[in-house]
NUKE-420216 format. One record per residue (C-alpha): residue number from 1; x, y, z. Coordinates in Angstrom, 3 decimals, padded with zeros to 6 digits, always signed. Layout:
% NUKE-420216
[NUM [X Y Z]]
...
This chain:
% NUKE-420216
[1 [+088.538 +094.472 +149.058]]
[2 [+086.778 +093.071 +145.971]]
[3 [+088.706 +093.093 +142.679]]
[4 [+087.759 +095.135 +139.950]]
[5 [+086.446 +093.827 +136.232]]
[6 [+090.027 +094.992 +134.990]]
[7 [+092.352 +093.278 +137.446]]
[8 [+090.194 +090.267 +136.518]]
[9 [+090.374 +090.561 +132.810]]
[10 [+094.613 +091.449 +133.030]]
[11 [+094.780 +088.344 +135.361]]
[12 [+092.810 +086.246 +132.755]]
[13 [+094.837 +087.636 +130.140]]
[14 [+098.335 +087.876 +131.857]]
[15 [+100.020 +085.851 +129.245]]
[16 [+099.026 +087.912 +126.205]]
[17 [+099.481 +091.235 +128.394]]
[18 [+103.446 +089.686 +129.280]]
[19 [+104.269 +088.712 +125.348]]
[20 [+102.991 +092.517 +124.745]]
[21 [+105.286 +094.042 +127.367]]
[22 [+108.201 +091.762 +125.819]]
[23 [+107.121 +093.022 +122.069]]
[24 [+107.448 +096.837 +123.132]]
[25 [+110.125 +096.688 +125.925]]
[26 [+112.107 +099.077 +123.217]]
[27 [+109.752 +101.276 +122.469]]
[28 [+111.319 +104.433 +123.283]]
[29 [+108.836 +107.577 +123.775]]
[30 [+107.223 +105.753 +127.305]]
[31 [+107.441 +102.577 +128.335]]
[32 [+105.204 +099.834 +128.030]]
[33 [+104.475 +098.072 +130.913]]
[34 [+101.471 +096.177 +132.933]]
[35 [+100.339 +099.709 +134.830]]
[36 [+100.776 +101.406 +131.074]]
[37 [+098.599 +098.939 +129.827]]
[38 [+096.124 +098.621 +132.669]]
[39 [+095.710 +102.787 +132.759]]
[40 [+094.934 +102.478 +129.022]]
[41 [+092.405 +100.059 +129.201]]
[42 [+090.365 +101.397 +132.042]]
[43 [+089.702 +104.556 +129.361]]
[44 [+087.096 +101.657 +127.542]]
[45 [+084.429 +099.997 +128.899]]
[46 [+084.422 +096.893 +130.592]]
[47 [+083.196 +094.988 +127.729]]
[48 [+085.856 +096.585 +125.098]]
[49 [+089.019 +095.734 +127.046]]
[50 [+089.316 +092.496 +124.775]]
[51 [+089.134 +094.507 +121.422]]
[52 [+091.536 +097.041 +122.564]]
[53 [+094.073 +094.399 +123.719]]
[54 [+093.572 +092.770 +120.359]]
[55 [+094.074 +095.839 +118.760]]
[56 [+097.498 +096.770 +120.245]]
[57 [+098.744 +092.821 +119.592]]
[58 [+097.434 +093.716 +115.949]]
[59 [+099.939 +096.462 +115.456]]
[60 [+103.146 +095.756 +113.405]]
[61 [+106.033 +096.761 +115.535]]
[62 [+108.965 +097.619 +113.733]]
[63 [+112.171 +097.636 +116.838]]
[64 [+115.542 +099.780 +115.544]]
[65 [+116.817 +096.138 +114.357]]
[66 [+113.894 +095.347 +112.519]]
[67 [+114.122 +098.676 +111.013]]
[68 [+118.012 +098.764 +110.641]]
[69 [+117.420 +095.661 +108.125]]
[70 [+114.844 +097.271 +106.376]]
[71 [+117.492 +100.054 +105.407]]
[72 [+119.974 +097.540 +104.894]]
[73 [+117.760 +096.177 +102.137]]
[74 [+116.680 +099.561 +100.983]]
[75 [+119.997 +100.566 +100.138]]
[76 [+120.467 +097.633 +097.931]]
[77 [+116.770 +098.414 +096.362]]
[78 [+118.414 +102.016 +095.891]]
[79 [+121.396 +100.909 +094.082]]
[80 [+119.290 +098.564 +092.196]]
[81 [+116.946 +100.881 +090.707]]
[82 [+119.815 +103.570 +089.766]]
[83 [+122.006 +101.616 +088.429]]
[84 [+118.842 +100.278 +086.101]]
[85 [+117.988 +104.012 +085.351]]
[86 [+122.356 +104.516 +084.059]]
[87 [+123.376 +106.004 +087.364]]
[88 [+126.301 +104.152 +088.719]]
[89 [+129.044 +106.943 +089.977]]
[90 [+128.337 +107.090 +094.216]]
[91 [+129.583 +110.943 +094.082]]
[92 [+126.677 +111.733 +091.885]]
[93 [+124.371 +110.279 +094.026]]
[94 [+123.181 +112.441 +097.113]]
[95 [+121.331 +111.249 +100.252]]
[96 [+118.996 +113.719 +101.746]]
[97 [+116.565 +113.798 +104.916]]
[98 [+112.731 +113.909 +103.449]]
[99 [+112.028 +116.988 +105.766]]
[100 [+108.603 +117.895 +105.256]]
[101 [+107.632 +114.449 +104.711]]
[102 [+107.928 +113.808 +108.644]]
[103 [+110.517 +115.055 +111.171]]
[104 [+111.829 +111.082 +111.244]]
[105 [+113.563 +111.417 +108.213]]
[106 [+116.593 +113.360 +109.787]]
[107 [+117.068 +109.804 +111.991]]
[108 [+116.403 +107.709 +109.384]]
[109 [+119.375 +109.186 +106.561]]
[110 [+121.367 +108.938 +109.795]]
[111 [+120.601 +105.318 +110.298]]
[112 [+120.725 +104.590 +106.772]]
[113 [+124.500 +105.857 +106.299]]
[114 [+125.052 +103.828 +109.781]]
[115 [+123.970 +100.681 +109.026]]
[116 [+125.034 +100.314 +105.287]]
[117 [+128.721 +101.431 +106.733]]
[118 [+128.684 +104.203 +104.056]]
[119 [+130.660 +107.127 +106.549]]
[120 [+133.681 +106.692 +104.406]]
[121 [+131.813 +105.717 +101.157]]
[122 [+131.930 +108.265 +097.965]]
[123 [+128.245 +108.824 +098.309]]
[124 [+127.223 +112.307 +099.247]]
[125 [+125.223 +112.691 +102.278]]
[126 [+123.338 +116.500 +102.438]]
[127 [+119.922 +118.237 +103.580]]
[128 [+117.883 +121.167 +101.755]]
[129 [+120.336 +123.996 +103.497]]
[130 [+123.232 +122.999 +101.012]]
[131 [+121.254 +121.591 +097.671]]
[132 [+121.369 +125.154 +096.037]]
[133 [+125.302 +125.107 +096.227]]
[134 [+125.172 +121.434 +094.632]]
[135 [+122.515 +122.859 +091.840]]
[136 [+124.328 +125.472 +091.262]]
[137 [+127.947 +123.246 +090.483]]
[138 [+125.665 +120.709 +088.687]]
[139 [+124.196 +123.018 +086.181]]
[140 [+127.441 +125.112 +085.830]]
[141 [+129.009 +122.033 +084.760]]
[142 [+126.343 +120.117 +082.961]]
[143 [+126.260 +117.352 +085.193]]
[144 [+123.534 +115.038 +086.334]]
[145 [+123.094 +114.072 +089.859]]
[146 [+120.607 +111.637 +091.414]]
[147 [+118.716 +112.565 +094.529]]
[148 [+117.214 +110.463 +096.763]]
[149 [+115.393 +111.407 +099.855]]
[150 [+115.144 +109.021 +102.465]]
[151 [+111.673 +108.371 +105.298]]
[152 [+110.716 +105.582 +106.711]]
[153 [+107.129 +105.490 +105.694]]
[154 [+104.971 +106.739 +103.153]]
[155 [+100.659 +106.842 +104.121]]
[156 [+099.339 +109.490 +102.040]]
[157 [+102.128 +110.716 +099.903]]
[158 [+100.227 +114.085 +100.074]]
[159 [+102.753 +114.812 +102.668]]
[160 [+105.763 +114.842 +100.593]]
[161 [+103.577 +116.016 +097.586]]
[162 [+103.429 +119.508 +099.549]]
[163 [+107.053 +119.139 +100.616]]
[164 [+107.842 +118.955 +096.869]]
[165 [+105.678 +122.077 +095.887]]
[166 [+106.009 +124.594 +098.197]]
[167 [+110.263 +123.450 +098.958]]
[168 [+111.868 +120.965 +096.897]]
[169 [+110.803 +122.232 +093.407]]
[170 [+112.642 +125.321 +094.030]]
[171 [+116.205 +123.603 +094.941]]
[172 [+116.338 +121.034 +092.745]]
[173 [+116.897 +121.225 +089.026]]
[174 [+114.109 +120.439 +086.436]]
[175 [+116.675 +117.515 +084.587]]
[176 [+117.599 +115.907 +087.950]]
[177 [+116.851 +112.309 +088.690]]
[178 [+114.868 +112.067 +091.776]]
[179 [+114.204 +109.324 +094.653]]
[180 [+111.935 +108.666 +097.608]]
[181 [+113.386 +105.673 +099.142]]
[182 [+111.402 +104.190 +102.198]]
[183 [+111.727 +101.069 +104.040]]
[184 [+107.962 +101.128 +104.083]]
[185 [+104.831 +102.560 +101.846]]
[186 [+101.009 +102.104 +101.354]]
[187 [+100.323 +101.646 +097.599]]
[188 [+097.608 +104.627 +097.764]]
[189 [+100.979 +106.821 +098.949]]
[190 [+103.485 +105.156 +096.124]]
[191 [+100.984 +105.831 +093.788]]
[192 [+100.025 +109.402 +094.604]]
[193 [+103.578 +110.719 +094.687]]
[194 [+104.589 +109.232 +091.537]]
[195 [+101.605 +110.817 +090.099]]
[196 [+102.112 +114.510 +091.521]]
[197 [+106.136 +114.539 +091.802]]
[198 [+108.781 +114.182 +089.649]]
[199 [+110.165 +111.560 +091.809]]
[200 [+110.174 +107.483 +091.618]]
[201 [+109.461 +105.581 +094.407]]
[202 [+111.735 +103.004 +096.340]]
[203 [+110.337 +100.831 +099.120]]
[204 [+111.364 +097.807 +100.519]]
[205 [+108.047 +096.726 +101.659]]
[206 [+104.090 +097.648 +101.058]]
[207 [+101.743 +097.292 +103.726]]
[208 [+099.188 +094.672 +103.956]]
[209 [+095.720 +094.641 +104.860]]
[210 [+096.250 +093.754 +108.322]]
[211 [+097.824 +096.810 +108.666]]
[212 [+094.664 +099.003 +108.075]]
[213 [+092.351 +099.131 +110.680]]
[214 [+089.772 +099.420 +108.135]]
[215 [+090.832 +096.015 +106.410]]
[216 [+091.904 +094.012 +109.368]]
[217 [+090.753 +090.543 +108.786]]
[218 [+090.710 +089.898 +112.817]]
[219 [+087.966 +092.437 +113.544]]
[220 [+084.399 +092.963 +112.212]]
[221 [+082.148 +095.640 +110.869]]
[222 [+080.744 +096.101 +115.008]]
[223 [+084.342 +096.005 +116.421]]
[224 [+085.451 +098.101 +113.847]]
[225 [+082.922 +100.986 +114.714]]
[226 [+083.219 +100.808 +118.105]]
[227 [+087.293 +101.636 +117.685]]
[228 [+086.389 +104.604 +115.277]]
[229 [+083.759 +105.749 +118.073]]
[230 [+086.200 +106.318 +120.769]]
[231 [+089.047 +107.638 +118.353]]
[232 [+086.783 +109.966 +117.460]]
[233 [+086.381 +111.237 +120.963]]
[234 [+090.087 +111.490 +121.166]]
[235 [+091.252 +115.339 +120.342]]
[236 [+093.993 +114.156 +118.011]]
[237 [+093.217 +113.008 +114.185]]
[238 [+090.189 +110.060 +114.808]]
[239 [+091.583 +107.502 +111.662]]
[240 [+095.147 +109.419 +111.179]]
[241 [+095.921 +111.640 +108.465]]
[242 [+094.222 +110.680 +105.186]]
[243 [+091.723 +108.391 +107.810]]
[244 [+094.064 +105.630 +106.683]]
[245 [+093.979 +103.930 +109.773]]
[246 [+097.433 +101.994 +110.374]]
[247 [+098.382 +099.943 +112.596]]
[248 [+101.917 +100.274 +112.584]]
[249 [+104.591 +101.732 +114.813]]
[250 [+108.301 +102.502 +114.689]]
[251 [+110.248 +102.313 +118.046]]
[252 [+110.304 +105.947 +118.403]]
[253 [+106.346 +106.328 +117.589]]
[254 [+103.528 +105.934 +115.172]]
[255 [+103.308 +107.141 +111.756]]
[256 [+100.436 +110.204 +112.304]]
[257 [+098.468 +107.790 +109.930]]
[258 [+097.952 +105.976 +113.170]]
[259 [+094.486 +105.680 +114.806]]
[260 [+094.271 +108.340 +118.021]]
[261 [+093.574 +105.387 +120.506]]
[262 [+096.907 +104.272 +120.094]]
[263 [+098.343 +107.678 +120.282]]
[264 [+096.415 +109.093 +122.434]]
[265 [+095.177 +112.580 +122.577]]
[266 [+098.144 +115.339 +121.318]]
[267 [+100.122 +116.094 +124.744]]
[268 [+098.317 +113.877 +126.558]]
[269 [+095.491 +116.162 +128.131]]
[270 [+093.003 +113.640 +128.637]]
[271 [+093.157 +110.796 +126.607]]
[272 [+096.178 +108.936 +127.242]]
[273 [+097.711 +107.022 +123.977]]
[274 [+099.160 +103.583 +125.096]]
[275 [+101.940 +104.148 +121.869]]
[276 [+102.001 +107.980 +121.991]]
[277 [+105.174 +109.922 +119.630]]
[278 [+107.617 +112.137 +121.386]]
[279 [+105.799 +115.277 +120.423]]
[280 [+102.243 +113.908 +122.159]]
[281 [+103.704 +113.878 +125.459]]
């Protein structure tokens, strides 16, 4: 039986294919594996598979320990910055899950207090469903809290912009000192929610240009269209939200900034998303 053009091109290519399987053997959402990889490519034509393959070795993977020392670092870049701004009493600081900024957050103010060993630290550790009670006690008796919400990624920042307009702005009070710590942020999305928000940015680290699709050094103008032509036969955002087109992906899925090939179509009806999130399958 003669072999096809992909078994050729996977045999050809069976080192890169192996170092990929080793680079996502935690990703947690569905695993990675040769038959993964092969069912993914045979959605592109024969003379694509290289740029697709090149394309999933060109996102940054960020494993629970590679993320678990970005929080690590984040918490000192936290304390940092408040203690700067004259805040340096831990039970007048309160950690809160971003919410509407992406349903991640919840995990990641859970994996912040684990890693930085804070469960029987003074800090206070909430989410939206108590922060009137803690308004309500600050204002009554004139104190000043700091509150910092905690993601792990800002694209946009329109995201959280929203979140503070139509939620946060009625919760918190008007003289409060507010955070939005991430372990990592585009500049565009730093820059927008410091500009439409109240609240001051913390990140550990700002994304590069090989982290855009649209700025990757490693593929050209042609390559580059012919990604953006079959994301935009994909029934989930073409570019990601805000078209900002990152390559990026946490061990429990892509940012929604994510290009759809990568994702893959939302639930999986026909294209199938080699890095889908838990909520596309």
């Amino acid at each position: 039986m003669p072999r096809s053009p992909l078994e050729d091109f996977l045999d050809h290519n069976d080192e890169r294919v192996t170092e990929l399987i080793e680079r996502y053997a935690t990703y947690q959402p569905r695993v990675v594996d040769k038959a993964k990889i092969a069912k993914w490519l045979l959605q592109f034509d024969i003379a694509h598979y290289d740029i697709f393959l090149r394309l999933l070795e060109s996102v940054n993977y960020y494993s629970e320990i590679r993320l678990n020392g970005l929080l690590q670092a984040l918490h000192l870049h936290v304390i940092a910055r408040l203690s700067t701004d004259g805040i340096i009493s831990p039970d007048r600081i309160f950690f809160i899950p971003g919410g509407g900024a992406g349903k991640s957050a919840g995990a990641i103010a859970t994996s912040y207090r684990r890693v930085n060993n804070l469960a029987n630290a003074s800090f206070n550790f909430t989410d939206l469903s108590q922060l009137t009670g803690v308004r309500f006690i600050e204002e009554s008796n004139g104190l000043k809290n700091a509150y910092v919400f905690l993601d792990d990624f800002i694209g946009t920042g329109d995201q959280f912009s929203d979140f503070w307009n139509d939620t946060l702005s009625q919760f918190l009070p008007p003289t409060a000192e507010m955070y939005f710590a991430t372990a990592l942020s585009s500049d565009t999305g730093h820059e927008y929610i410091e500009k439409y928000t109240p609240f001051k940015v913390i990140s550990v680290n700002y994304l590069q240009e090989q982290e855009f699709l649209l700025s990757h050094p490693d593929f050209d103008g042609s390559e580059r269209t012919i990604i953006e032509d079959y994301c935009n036969r994909v029934k989930n955002l073409a570019l990601g939200h805000g078209d900002l087109a990152v390559l990026i992906a946490f061990a429990y899925g892509p940012p929604d900034n994510t290009v759809a090939v990568l994702r893959g179509d939302k639930k999986q009806r026909s294209f199938k998303g080699i890095l889908p999130r838990f909520d596309d399958l």
